[in-house]
MDTraj code that builds the backbone (N, CA, C; nanometers):
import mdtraj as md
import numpy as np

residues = "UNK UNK UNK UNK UNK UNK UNK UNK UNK UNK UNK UNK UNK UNK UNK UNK UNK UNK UNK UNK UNK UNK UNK UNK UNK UNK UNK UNK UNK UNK UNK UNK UNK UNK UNK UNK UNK UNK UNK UNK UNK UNK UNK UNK UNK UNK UNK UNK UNK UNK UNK UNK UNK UNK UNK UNK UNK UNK UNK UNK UNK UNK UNK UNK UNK UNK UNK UNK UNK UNK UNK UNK UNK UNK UNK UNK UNK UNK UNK UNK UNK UNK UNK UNK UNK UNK UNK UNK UNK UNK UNK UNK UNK UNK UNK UNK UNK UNK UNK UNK UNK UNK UNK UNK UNK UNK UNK UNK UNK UNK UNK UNK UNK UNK UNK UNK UNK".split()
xyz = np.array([
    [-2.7685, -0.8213, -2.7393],
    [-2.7288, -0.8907, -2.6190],
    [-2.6393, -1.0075, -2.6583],
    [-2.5461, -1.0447, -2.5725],
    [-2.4602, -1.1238, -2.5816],
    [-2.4402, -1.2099, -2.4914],
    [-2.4110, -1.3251, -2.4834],
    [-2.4136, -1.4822, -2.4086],
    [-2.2955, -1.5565, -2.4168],
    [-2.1980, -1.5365, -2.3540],
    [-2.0768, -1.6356, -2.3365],
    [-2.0371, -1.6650, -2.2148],
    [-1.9031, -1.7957, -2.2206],
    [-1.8291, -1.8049, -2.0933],
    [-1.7323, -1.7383, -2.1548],
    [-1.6250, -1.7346, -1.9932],
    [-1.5320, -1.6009, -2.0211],
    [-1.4107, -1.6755, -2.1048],
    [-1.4701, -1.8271, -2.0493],
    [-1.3228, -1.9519, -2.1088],
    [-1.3357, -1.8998, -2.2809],
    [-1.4351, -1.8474, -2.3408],
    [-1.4128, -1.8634, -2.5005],
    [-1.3704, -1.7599, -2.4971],
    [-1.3188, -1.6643, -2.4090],
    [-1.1924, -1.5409, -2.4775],
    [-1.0334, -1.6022, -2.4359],
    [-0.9647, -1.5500, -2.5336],
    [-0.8043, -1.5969, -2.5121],
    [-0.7536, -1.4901, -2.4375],
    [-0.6959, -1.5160, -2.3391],
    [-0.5977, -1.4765, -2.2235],
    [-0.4855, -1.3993, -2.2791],
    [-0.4768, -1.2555, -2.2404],
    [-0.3455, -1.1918, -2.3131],
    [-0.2582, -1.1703, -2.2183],
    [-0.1103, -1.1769, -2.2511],
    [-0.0355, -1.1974, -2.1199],
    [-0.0635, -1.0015, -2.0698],
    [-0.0484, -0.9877, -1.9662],
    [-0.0323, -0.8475, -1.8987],
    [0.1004, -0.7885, -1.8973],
    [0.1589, -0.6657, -2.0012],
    [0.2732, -0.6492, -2.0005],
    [0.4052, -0.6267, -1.8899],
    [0.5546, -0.7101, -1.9029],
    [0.6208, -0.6713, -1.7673],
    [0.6228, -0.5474, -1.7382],
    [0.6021, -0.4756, -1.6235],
    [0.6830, -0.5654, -1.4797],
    [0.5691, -0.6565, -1.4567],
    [0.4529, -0.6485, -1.5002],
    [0.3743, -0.8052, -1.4348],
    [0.4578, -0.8957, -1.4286],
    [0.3897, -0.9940, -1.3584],
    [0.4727, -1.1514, -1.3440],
    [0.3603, -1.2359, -1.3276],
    [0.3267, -1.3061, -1.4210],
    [0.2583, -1.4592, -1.4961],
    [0.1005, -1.3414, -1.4649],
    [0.0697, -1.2942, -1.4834],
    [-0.0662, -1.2202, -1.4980],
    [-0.1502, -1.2124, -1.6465],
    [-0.2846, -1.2578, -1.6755],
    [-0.3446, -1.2593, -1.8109],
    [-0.4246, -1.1788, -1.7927],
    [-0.4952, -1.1253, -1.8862],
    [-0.6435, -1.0296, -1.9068],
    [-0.7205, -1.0998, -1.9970],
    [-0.8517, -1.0966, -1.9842],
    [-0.9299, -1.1396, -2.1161],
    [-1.0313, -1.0217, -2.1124],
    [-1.0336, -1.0058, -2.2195],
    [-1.1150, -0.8556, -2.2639],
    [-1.2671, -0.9337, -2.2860],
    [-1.3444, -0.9203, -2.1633],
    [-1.4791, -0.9582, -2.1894],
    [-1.6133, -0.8671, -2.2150],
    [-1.5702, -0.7596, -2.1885],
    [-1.6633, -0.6407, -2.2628],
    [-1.5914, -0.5535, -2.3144],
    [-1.5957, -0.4902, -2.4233],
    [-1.5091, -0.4189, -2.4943],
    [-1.5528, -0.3023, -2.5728],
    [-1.5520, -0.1970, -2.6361],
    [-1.5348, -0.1148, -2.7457],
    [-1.6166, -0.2148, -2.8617],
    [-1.4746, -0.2991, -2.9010],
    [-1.4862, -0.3535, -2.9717],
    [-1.6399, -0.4615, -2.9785],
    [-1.6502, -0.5002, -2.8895],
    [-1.7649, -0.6169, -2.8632],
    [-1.8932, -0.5626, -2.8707],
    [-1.9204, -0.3587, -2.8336],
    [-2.0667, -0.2966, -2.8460],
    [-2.0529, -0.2156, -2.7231],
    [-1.9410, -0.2124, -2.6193],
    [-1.9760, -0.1292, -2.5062],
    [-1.9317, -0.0189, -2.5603],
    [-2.0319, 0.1384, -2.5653],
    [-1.9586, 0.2844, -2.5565],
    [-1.8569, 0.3376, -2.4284],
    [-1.9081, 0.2411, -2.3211],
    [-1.8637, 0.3529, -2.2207],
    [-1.8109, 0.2343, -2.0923],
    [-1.7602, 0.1045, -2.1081],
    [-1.7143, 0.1001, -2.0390],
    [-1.6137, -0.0505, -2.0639],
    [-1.5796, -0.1267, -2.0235],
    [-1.4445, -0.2669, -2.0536],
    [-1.5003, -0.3544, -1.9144],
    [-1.4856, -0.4919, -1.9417],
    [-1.4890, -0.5240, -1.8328],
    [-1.3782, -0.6385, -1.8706],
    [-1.2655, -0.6684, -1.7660],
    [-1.2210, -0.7698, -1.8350],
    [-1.1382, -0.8739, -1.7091],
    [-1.1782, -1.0176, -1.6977],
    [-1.1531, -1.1072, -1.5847],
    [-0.9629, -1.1069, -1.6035],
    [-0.9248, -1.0893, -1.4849],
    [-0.7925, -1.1058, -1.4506],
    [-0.7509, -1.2140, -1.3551],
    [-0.6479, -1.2539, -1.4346],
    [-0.5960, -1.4360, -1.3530],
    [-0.4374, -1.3461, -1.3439],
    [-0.3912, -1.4468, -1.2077],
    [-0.2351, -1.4113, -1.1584],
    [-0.2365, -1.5240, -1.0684],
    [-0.1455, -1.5989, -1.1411],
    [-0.0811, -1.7107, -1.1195],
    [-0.0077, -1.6851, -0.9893],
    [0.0236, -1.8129, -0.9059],
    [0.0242, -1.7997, -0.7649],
    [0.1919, -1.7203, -0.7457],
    [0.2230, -1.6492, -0.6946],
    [0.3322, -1.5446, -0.6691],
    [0.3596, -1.4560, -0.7751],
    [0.2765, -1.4504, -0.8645],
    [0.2255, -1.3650, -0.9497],
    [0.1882, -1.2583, -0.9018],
    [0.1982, -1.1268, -0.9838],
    [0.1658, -0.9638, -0.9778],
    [0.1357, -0.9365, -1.1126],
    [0.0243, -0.7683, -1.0527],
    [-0.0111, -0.6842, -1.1959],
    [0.1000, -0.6398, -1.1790],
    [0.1387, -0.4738, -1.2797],
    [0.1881, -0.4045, -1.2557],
    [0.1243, -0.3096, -1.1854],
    [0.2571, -0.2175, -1.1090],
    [0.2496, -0.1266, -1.0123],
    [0.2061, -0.0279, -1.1221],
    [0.0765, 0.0700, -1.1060],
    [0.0832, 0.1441, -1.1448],
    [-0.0400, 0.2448, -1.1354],
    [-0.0757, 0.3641, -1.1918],
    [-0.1928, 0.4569, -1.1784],
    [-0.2290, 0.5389, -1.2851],
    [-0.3665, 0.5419, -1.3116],
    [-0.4327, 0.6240, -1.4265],
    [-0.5563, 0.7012, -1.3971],
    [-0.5569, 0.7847, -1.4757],
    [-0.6458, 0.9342, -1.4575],
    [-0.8003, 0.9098, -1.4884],
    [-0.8170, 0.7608, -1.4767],
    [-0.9573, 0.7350, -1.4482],
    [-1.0110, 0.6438, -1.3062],
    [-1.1193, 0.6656, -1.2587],
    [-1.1562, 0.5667, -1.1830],
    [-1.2077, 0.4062, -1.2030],
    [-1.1414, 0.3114, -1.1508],
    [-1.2115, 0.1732, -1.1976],
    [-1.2299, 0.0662, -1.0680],
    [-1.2838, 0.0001, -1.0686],
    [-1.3150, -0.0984, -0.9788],
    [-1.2805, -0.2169, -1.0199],
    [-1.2717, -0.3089, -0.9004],
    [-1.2190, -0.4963, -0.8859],
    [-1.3220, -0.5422, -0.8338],
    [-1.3710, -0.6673, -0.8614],
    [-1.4316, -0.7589, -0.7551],
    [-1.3887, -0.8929, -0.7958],
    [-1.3256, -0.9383, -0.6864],
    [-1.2342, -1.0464, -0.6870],
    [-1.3188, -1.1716, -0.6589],
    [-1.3346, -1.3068, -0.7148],
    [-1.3741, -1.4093, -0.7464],
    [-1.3123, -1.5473, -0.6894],
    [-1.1977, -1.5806, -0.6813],
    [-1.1742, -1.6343, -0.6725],
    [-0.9922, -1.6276, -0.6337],
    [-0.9112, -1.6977, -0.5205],
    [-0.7723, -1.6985, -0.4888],
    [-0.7821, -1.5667, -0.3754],
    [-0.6668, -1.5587, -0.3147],
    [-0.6649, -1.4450, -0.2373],
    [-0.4996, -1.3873, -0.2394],
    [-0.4903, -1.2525, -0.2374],
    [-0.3757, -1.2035, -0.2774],
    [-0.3911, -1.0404, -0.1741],
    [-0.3145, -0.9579, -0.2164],
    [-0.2677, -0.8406, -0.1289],
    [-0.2657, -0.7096, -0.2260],
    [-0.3276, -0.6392, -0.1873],
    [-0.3577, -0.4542, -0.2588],
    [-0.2362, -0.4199, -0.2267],
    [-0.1265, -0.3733, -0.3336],
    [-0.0618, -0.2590, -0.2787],
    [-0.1146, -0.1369, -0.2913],
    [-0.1054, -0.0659, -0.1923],
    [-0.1228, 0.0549, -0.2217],
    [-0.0594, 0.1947, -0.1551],
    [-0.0754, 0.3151, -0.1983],
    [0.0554, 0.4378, -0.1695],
    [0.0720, 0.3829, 0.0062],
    [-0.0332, 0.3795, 0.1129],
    [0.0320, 0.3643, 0.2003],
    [0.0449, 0.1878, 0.2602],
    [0.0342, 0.1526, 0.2248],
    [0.1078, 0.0058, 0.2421],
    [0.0307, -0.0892, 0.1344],
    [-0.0396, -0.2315, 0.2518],
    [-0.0856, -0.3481, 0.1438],
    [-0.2219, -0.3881, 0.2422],
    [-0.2789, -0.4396, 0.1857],
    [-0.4541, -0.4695, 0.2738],
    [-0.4795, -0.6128, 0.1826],
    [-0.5289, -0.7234, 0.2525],
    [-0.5297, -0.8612, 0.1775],
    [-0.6795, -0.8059, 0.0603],
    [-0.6784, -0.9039, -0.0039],
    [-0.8186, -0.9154, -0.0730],
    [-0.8211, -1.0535, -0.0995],
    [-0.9684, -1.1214, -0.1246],
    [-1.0031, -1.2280, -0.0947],
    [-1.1725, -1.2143, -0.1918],
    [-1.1882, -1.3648, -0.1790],
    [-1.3159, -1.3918, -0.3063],
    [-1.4454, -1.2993, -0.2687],
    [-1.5348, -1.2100, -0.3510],
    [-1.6333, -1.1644, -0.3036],
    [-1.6196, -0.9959, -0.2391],
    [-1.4737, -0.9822, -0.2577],
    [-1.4639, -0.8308, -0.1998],
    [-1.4555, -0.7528, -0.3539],
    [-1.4820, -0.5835, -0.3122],
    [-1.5069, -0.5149, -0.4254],
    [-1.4024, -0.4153, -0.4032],
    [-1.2601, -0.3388, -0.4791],
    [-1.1915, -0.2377, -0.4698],
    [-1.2545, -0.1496, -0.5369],
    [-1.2552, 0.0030, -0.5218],
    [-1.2352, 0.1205, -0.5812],
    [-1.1500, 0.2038, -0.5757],
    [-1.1249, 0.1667, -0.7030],
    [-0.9794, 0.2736, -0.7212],
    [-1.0101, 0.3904, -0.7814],
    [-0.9457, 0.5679, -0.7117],
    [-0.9917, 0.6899, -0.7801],
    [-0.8762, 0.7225, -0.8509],
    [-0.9198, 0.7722, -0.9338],
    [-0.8151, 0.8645, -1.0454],
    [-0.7075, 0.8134, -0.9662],
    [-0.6046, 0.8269, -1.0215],
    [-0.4518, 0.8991, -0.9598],
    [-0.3949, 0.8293, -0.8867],
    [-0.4487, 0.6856, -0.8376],
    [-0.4088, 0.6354, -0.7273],
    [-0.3236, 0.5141, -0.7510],
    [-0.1870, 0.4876, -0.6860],
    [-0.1062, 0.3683, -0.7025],
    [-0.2094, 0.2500, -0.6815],
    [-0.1352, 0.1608, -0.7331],
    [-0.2253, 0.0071, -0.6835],
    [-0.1450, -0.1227, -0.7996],
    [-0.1828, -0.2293, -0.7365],
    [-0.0820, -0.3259, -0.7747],
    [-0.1413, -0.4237, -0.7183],
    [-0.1672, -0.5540, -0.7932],
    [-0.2100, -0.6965, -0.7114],
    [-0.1297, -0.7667, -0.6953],
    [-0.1061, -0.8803, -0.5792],
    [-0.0574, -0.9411, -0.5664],
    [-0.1340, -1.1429, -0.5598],
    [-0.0627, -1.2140, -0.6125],
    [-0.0738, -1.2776, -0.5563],
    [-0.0297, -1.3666, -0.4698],
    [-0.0842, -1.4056, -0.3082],
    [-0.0340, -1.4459, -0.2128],
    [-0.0654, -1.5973, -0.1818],
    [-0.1743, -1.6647, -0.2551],
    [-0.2355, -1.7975, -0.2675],
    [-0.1521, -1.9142, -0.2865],
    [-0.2232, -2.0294, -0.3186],
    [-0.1510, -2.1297, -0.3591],
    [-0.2638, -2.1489, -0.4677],
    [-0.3609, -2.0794, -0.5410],
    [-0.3936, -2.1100, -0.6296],
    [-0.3944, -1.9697, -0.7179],
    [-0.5068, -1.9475, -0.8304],
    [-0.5163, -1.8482, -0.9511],
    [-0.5683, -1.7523, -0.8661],
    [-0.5697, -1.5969, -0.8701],
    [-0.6375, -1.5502, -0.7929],
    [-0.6915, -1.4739, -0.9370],
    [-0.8003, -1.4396, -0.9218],
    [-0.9142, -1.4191, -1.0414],
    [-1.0183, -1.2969, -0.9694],
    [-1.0115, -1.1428, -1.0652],
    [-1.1183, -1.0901, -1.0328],
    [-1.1296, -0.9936, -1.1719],
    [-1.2339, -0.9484, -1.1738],
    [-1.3287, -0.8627, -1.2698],
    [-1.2355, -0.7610, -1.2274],
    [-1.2355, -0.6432, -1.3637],
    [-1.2073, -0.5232, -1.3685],
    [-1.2853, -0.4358, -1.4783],
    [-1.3545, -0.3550, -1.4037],
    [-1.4471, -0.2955, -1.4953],
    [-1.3498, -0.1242, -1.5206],
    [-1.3560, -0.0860, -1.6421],
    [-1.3156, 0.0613, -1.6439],
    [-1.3699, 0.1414, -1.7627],
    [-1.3291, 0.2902, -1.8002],
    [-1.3963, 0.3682, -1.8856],
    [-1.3362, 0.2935, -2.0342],
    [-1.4116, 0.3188, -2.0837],
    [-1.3548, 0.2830, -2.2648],
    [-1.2545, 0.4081, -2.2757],
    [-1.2730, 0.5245, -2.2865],
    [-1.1727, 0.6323, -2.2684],
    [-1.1034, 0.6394, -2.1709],
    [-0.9706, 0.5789, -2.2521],
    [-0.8427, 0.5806, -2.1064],
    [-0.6888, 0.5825, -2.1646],
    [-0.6384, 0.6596, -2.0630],
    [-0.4987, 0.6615, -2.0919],
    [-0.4277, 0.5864, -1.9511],
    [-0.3473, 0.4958, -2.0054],
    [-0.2344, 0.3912, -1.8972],
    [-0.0930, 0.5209, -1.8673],
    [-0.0874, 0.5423, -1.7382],
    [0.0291, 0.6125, -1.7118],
    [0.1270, 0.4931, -1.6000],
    [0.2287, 0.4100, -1.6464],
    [0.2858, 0.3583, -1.5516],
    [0.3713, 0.3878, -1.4604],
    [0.4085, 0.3537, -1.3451],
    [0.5075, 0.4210, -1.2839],
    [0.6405, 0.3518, -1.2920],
])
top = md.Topology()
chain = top.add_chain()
for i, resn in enumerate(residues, 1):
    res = top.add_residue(resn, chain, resSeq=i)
    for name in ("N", "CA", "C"):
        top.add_atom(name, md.element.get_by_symbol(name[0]), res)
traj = md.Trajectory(xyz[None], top)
């Protein structure tokens, strides 16, 4: 078992097309998980992930700031305390729409392949 804040992992930038977006890898492979990642995501205010979709399913639950889902058929806000599920295959993209960090968990499989669009 393991005991930290998320502040003692270093922030990796999220590759472009993001814009000002970090990851910190807080459960990992590496750290003892077989089967799954969990890792807190910050996006600086008019900040975005990248647009994109992969052949696994993963989930969000957003914490803190409020920003906008893109998704294939338009955009739906998200806000502190809500939970996304995303299936296989599916576009998606965060935005942020705040005037502050918008911050949420992303949990996914340890076995994964990134397909961007």
């Amino acid at each position: 078992m393991r005991h930290f804040y998320y502040t003692e992992i270093h922030p990796e930038d999220i590759d472009k097309p993001a814009v000002d977006a970090k990851r910190r890898w807080l459960v990992t492979k590496e750290k003892g998980s077989p089967n799954f990642t969990m890792a807190m995501v910050e996006v600086a205010p008019g900040g975005s992930t990248l647009r994109h979709s992969h052949h696994y399913e993963h989930a969000m639950y957003f914490i803190d700031g409020n920003g906008e889902l893109l998704e294939a058929n338009g955009t739906s806000p998200v806000s502190p305390w809500e939970v996304v599920y995303i299936e296989p295959n599916e576009f998606h993209q965060i935005r942020n729409t705040g005037s502050r960090v918008l911050r949420f968990l992303s949990v996914e499989p340890v076995a994964k392949e990134e397909k961007k669009a």
